[in-house]
Every structure is written in structure tokens, then in C-alpha cells.
PyMOL commands that place a pseudoatom at each C-alpha (Angstrom):
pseudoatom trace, name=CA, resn=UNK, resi=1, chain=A, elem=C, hetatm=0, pos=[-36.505, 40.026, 52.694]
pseudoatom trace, name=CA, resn=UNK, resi=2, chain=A, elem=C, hetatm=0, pos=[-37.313, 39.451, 56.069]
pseudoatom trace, name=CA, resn=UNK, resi=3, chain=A, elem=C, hetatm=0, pos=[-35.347, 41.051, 59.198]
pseudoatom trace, name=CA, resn=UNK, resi=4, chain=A, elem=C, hetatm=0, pos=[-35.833, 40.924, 62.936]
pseudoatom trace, name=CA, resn=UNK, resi=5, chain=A, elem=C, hetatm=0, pos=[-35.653, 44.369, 64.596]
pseudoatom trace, name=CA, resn=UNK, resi=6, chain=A, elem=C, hetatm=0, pos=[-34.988, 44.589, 68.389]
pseudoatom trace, name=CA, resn=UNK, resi=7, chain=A, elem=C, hetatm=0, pos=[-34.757, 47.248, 71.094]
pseudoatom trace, name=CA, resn=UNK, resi=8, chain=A, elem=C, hetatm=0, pos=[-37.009, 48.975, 73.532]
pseudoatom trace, name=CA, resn=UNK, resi=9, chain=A, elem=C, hetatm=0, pos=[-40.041, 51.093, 73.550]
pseudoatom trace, name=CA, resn=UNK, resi=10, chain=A, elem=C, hetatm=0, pos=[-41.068, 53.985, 77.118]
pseudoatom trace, name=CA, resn=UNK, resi=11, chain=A, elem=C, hetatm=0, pos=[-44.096, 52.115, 78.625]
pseudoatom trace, name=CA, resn=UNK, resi=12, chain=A, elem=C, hetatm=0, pos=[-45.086, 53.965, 81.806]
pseudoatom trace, name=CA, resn=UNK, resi=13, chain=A, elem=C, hetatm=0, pos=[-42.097, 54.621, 83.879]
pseudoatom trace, name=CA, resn=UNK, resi=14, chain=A, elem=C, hetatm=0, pos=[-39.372, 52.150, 82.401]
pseudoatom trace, name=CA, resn=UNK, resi=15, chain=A, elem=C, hetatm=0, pos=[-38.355, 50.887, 79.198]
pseudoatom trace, name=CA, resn=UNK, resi=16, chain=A, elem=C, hetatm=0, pos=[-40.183, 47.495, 77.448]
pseudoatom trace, name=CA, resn=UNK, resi=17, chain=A, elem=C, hetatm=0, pos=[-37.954, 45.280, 75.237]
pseudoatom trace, name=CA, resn=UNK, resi=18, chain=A, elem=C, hetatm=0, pos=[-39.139, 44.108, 71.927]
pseudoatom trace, name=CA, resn=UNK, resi=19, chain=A, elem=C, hetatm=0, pos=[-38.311, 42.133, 68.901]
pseudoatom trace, name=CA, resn=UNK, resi=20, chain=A, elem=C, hetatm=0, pos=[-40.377, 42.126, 65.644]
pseudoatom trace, name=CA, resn=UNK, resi=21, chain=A, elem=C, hetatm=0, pos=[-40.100, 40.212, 62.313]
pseudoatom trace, name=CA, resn=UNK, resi=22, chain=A, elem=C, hetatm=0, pos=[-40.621, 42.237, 59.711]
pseudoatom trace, name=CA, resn=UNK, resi=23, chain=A, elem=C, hetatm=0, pos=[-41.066, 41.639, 55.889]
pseudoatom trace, name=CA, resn=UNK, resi=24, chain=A, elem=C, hetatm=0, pos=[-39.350, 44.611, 53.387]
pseudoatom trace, name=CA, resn=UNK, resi=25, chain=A, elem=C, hetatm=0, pos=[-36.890, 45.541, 50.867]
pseudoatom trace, name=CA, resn=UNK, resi=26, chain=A, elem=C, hetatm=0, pos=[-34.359, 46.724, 53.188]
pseudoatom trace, name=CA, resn=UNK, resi=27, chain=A, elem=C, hetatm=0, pos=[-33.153, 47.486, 56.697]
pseudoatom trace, name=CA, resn=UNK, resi=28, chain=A, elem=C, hetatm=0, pos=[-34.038, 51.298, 56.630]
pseudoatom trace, name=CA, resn=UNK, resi=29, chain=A, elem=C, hetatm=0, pos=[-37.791, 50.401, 55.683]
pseudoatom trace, name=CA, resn=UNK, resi=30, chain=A, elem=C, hetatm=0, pos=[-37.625, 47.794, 58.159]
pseudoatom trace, name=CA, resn=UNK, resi=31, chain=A, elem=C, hetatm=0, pos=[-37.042, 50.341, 60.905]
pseudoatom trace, name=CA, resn=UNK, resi=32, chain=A, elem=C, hetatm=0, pos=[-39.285, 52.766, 59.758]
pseudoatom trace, name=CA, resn=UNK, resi=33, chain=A, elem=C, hetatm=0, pos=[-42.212, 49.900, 59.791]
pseudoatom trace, name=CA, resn=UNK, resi=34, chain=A, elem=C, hetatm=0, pos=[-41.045, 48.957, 63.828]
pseudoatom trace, name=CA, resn=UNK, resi=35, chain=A, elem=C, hetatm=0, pos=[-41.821, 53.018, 64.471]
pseudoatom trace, name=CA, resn=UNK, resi=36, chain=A, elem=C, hetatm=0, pos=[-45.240, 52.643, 62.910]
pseudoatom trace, name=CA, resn=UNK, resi=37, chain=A, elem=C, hetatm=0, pos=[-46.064, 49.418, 64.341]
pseudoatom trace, name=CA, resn=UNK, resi=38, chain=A, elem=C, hetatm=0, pos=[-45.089, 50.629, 67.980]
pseudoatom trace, name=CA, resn=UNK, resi=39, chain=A, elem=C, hetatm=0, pos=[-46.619, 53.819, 67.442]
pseudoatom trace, name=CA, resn=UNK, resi=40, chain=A, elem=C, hetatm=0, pos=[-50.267, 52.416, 66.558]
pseudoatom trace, name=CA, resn=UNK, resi=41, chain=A, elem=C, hetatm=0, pos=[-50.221, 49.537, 68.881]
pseudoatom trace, name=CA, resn=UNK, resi=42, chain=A, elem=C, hetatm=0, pos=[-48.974, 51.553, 72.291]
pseudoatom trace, name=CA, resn=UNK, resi=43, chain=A, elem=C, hetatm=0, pos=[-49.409, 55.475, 71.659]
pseudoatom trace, name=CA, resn=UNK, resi=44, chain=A, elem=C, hetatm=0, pos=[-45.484, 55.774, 71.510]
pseudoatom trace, name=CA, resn=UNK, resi=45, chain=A, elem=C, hetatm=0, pos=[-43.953, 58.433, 70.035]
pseudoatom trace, name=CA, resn=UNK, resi=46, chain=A, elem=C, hetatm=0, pos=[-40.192, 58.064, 67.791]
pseudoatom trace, name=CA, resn=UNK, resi=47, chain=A, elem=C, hetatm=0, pos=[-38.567, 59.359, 70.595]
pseudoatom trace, name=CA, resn=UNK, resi=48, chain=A, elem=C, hetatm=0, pos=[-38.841, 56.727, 72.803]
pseudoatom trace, name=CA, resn=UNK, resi=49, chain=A, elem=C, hetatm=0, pos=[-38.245, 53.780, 70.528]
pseudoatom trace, name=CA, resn=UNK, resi=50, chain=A, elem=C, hetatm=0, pos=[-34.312, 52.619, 70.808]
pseudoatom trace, name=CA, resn=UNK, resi=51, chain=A, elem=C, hetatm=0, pos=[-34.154, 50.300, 68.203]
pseudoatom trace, name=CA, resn=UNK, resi=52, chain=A, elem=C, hetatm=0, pos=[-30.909, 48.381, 69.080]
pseudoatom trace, name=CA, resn=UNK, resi=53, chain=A, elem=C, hetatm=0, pos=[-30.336, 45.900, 65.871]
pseudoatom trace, name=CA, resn=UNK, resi=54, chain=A, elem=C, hetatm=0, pos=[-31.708, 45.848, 62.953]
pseudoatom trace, name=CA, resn=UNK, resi=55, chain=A, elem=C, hetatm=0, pos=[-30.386, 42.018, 61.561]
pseudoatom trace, name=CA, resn=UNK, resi=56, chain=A, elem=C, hetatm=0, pos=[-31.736, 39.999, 58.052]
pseudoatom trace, name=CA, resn=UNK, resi=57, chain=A, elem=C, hetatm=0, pos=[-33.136, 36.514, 59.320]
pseudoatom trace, name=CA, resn=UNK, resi=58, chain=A, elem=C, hetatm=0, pos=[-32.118, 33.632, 57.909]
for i in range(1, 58): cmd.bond("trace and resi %d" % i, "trace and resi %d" % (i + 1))
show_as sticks, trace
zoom trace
């Protein structure tokens, strides 16, 4: 199933937004792919990714 996942990820001093498509069984492993996508791309830690919606696409 595929879902799009959007919120916002700490970059410096203020808060990025950012939307993924992501490709698992459910929305739970969707999230937990967004943290470990954000956290090898930009350095950021759990704790400052807000994930806002987590929605199936269509």
C-alpha cells in the first residue's frame, strides 16, 4: 500500500516541512520508515520530526 506522510523536521533554527510517499503494509510502518528516512538523510533525531498526517494515496 502506498501512503503519503507529511509534517516537519528541526533544520537549523526553524522547522522544514515535508511530505514523503512511502510504500508498506500499514500506516504505523509507514511512519516508522519517514523517521529513518529523515534521520539518515539530515542527522535528525525522533524528537524533532512532527509527523502531522499519515494518509493512504489513492
Amino acid at each position: 500500500m502506498n501512503f503519503i506522510v507529511k509534517g516537519t523536521f528541526k533544520a537549523g533554527h526553524k522547522y522544514e516541512p515535508f511530505t514523503k510517499k512511502i510504500t508498506t503494509l500499514n500506516k504505523n510502518l509507514a511512519s516508522e520508515k519517514v523517521f529513518s528516512l529523515l534521520g539518515s538523510e539530515h542527522r535528525v533525531k525522533r524528537s524533532l520530526v512532527k509527523i502531522v498526517s499519515v494518509e493512504e494515496a489513492k
